[in-house]
C-alpha positions, 0 to 999 in steps of 0.5 A: 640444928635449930631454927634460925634465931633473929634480934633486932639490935639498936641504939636503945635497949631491945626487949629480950622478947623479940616479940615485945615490940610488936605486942606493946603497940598500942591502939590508941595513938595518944596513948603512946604520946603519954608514955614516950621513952626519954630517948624518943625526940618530941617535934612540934609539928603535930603530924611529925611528933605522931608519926614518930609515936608509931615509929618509935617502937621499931626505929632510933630516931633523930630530929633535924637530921642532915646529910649532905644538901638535904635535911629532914625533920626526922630520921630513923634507924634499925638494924637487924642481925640474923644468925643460925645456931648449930647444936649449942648456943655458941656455935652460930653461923649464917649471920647477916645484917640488915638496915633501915634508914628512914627520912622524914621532912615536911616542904611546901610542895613535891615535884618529881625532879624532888623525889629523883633527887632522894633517889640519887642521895640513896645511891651515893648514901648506899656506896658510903653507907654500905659495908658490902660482904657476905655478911650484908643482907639488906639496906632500905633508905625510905625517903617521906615527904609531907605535904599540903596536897598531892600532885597527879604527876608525883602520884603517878611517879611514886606508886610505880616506882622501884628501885633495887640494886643487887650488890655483887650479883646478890652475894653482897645483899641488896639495897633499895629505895623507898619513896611516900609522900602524904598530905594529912590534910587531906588524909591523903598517901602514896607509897612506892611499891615494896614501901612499908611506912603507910602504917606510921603515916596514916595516922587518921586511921587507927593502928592495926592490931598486930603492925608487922615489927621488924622480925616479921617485916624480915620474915617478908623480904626473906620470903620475897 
C-alpha cells in the first residue's frame, strides 16, 4: 500500500508539485504585488490588496463578495482532497474533502454582538454549504474583521473563543468557526484559538521562510 497522496483542488490551476505553492512564497511582500496572476483581484485598500498577496497562493479569491445580510471585501476558497492508493494508481480509496472559506471586510469598529453574528452565519452557511457524507472531512468558515483599534472586550472574546460541531458524531467530518480581528494601524491581532490567518494579516512582519501551505495545514488537523 502506498502512502497516502493529497492535492489541493481549486478553481485556478494547481502546480503539479504539490509543494510549489509553498516554495514560491516570496519573502518579500512587494515582490508578490509585482507578479500577481490575472486572476488575482487587485483592492484599493492598501492593507486588504497585501493581505490577498499573501492569500493568493493557497485560496481563490473574490472581491465585494456577499451573502445573505453581510458583505465582505474579500472572500476565499480552497479545497482539499485527500485519497489513498492501493497497489496501482487507479485503485484509490479513503477519499475525503476538506474546505475553507475565509471572509474578509474592513468596518469603523467591532463589537462582539458583531462576531456572535459571523458566528450564526457560520452555522447556517455550514447546514446550506455542507455536503455531510463519509466523504466530508473538514469545513472552516474563518471570519477577519479589520479595523482602526481593538476593543478589550472583543479581544478578550476573540482569543478565547471556539467553535467545532461534530457532524454525525464525527462520521460526516466536522465544521468549525474561526474569528480574527486586526487593526494594522496599530500592528495590532487577535486570532481565535485553532485560527490560522495571522501570517496573512501581519503583513508589518515579513513572511516566514517555510508559511505552512494547504498540505502541511491538513498534516496538522489530521494530526489534531
Amino acid at each position: 500500500m502506498s502512502d497516502e497522496g493529497v492535492r489541493a483542488d481549486a478553481e485556478r490551476d494547481v502546480p503539479d508539485d504539490p509543494d510549489a505553492a509553498e516554495r514560491d512564497v516570496p519573502d518579500d511582500p512587494d515582490a508578490a504585488e509585482r507578479d500577481v496572476p490575472d486572476d488575482v483581484p487587485h483592492w484599493d485598500d492598501e492593507y486588504v490588496d497585501r493581505v490577498s498577496d499573501r492569500l493568493m497562493f493557497n485560496y481563490d479569491l473574490e472581491r465585494d463578495y456577499r451573502v445573505d445580510a453581510e458583505s465582505f471585501d474579500l472572500y476565499g476558497h480552497l479545497e482539499i482532497h485527500t485519497q489513498k492508493k492501493f497497489f496501482h494508481p487507479a485503485i484509490t480509496y479513503g477519499h475525503h474533502e476538506s474546505y475553507e472559506h475565509l471572509f474578509l471586510r474592513r468596518a469603523d469598529g467591532v463589537r462582539v454582538a458583531t462576531l456572535e453574528r459571523l458566528v450564526a452565519l457560520a452555522t447556517d452557511l455550514a447546514d446550506r454549504w455542507i455536503e455531510a457524507d463519509e466523504e466530508h472531512y473538514a469545513t472552516e468558515f474563518t471570519f477577519v474583521v479589520v479595523v482602526p483599534e481593538i476593543p478589550d472586550d472583543v479581544r478578550e472574546f476573540v482569543a478565547s473563543f471556539t467553535d467545532r460541531t461534530m457532524l454525525k458524531y464525527g462520521y460526516n467530518g466536522y465544521y468549525e468557526t474561526h474569528l480574527a480581528v486586526v487593526a494594522p494601524d496599530e500592528e495590532d491581532v487577535v486570532t481565535s484559538k485553532r485560527a490560522d490567518v495571522a501570517d496573512a494579516l501581519t503583513v508589518w512582519e515579513p513572511i516566514d521562510a517555510a508559511p505552512p501551505g494547504p498540505l502541511e495545514r491538513l498534516k496538522r488537523r489530521l494530526l489534531g
